[in-house]
ZAMARGU-4260 file (C-alpha; in steps of 0.2 Angstrom, whole numbers, plus 5000, padded with zeros to 4 digits):
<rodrens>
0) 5063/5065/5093 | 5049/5077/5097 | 5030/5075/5092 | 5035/5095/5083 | 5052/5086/5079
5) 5042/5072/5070 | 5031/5086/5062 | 5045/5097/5058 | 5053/5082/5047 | 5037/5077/5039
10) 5035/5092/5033 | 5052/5093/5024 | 5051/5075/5018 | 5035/5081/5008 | 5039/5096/4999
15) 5055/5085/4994 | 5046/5072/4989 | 5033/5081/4981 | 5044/5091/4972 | 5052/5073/4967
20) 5039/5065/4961 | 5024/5074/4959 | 5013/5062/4950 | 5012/5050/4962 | 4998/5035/4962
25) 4996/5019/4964 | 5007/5007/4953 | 4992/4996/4952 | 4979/4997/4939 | 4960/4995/4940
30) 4946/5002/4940 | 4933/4997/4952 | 4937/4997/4972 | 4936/4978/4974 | 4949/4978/4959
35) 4959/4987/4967 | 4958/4976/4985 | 4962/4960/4971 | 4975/4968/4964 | 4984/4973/4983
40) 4979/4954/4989 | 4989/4948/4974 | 5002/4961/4978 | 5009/4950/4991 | 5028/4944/4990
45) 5022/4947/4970 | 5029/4965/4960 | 5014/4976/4955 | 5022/4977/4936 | 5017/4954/4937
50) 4999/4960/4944 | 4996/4970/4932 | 4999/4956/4920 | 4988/4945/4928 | 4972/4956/4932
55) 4967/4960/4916 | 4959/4942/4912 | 4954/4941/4928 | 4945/4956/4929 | 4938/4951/4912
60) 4929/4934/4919 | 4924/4940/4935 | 4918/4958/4936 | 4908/4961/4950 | 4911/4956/4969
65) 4896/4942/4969 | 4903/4937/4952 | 4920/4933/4964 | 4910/4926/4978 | 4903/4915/4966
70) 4917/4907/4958 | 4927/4891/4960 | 4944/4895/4970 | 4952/4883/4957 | 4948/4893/4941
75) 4954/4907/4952 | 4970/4899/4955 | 4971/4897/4937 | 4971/4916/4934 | 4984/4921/4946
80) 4995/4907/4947 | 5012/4918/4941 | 5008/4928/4956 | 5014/4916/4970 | 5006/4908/4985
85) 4991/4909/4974 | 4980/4895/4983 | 4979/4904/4999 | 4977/4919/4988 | 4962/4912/4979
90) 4956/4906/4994 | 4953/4922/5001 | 4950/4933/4984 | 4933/4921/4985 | 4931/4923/5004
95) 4935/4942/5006 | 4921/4943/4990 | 4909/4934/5000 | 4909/4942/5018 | 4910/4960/5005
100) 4892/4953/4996 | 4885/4948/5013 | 4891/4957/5027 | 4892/4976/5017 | 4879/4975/5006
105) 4893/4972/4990 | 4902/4986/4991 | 4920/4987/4998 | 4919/4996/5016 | 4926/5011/5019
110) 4933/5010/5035 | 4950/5001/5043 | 4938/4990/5056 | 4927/4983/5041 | 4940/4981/5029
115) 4952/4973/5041 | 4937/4960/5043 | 4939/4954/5028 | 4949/4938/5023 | 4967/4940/5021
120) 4966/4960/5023 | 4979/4970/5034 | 4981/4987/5039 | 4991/4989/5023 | 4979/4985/5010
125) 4964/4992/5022 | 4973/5009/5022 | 4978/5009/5003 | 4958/5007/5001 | 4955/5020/5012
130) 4966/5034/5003 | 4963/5028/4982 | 4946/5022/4985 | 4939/5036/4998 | 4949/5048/4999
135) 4951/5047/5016 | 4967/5051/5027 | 4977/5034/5023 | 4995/5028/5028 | 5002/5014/5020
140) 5014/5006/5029 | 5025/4995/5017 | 5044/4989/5018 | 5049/5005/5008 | 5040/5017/5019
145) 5047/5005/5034 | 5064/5005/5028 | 5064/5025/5022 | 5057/5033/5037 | 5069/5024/5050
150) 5082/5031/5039 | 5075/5048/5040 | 5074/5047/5058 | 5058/5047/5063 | 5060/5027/5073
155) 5071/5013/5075 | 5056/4998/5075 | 5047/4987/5065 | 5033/4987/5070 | 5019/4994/5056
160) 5005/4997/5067 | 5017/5006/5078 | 5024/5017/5062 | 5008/5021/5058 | 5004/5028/5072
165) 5020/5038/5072 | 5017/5044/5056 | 4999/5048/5058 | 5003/5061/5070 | 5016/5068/5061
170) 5011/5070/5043 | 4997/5083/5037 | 4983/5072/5034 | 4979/5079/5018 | 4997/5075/5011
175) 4997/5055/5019 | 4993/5046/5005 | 5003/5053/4992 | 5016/5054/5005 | 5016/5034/5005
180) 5016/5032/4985 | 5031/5042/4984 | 5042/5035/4997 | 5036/5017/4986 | 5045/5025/4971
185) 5058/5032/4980 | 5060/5017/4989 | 5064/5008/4971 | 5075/5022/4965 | 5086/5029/4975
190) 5084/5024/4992 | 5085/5005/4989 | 5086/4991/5000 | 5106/4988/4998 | 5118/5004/4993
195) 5105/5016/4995 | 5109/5031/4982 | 5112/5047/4995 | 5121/5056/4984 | 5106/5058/4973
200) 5093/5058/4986 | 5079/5074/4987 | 5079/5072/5008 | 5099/5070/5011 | 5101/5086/5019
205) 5091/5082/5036 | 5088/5063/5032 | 5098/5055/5049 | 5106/5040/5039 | 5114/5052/5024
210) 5121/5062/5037 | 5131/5046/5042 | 5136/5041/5028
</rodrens>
């Protein structure tokens, strides 16, 4: 397909979605943007709905980033060990806190090379911060928006860094963010992993895979 092909869908697949589900945000709760870098870490392999469980308490004991460098990976463990992989997740809750207190001053940075610096932080989370926290022009690239925009048509590859370029150049900059929240609610609705639900779908008239069905 086209780069104005690529635009072209895009643009469709927003006002659907839009229309869809026009609340969108993010399904994890906090308050303050190192929370919100936590809550994605704990994210991992891990629903949001057992995060939000978990953070609370957390959040409670530790509430500042140097509060987090500061803290015994142990007792962190103890906090978010419902949420799986939890040492290694401990591990770099403390660590990312640490290089976030002395690399940037203690406050979360606000760009993909300074967050992607950080201990176990991707392109993902680094993006998800950019759009929620900042503001900024953000696409989130997860195994629903993986899954949903191959469907669509707009690639046939797994590659996330690669998706994100795709979909950087074809979505309105000012709509990315939302764009990627709603194809995550989607994604659990209707156009599920297994037996997707096309007949009740808001994209099935110009998505490539309803067409085939």
């Amino acid at each position: 397909m086209s780069e104005r092909g690529h635009k072209e869908l895009a643009a469709k697949a927003v006002e659907a979605l839009k229309k869809e589900y026009p609340g969108a945000v993010c399904s994890l709760i906090y308050d303050k943007p190192h929370e919100l870098l936590i809550a994605t870490r704990l994210s991992a392999q891990c629903t949001d709905a057992r995060v939000n469980m978990v953070t609370p308490a957390l959040f409670e004991r530790y509430k500042t980033p140097q509060e987090f460098a500061e803290a015994d990976v142990s007792d962190i463990e103890n906090y978010i060990k419902s949420c799986g992989l939890y040492k290694t997740k401990a591990k770099d809750i403390v660590e990312m806190s640490r290089q976030i207190c002395e690399d940037f001053g203690g406050s979360v940075p606000d760009t993909i090379e300074g967050l992607t610096s950080l201990s176990g932080v991707g392109r993902k989370t680094a993006n998800l911060i950019l759009g929620d926290v900042y503001g900024k022009p953000a696409v989130v690239v997860d195994t629903h928006c993986i899954r949903i925009t191959s469907r669509l048509g707009f690639h046939n590859i797994k590659d996330a860094v690669k998706i994100e370029k795709i979909l950087r150049e074809a979505l309105d900059p000012n709509e990315s963010n939302d764009f990627c929240h709603r194809l995550v609610i989607h994604g659990r609705a209707v156009c599920t992993a297994r037996s997707p639900k096309c007949g009740e779908c808001c994209m099935s008239e110009f998505c490539r895979f309803a067409k085939k069905q």
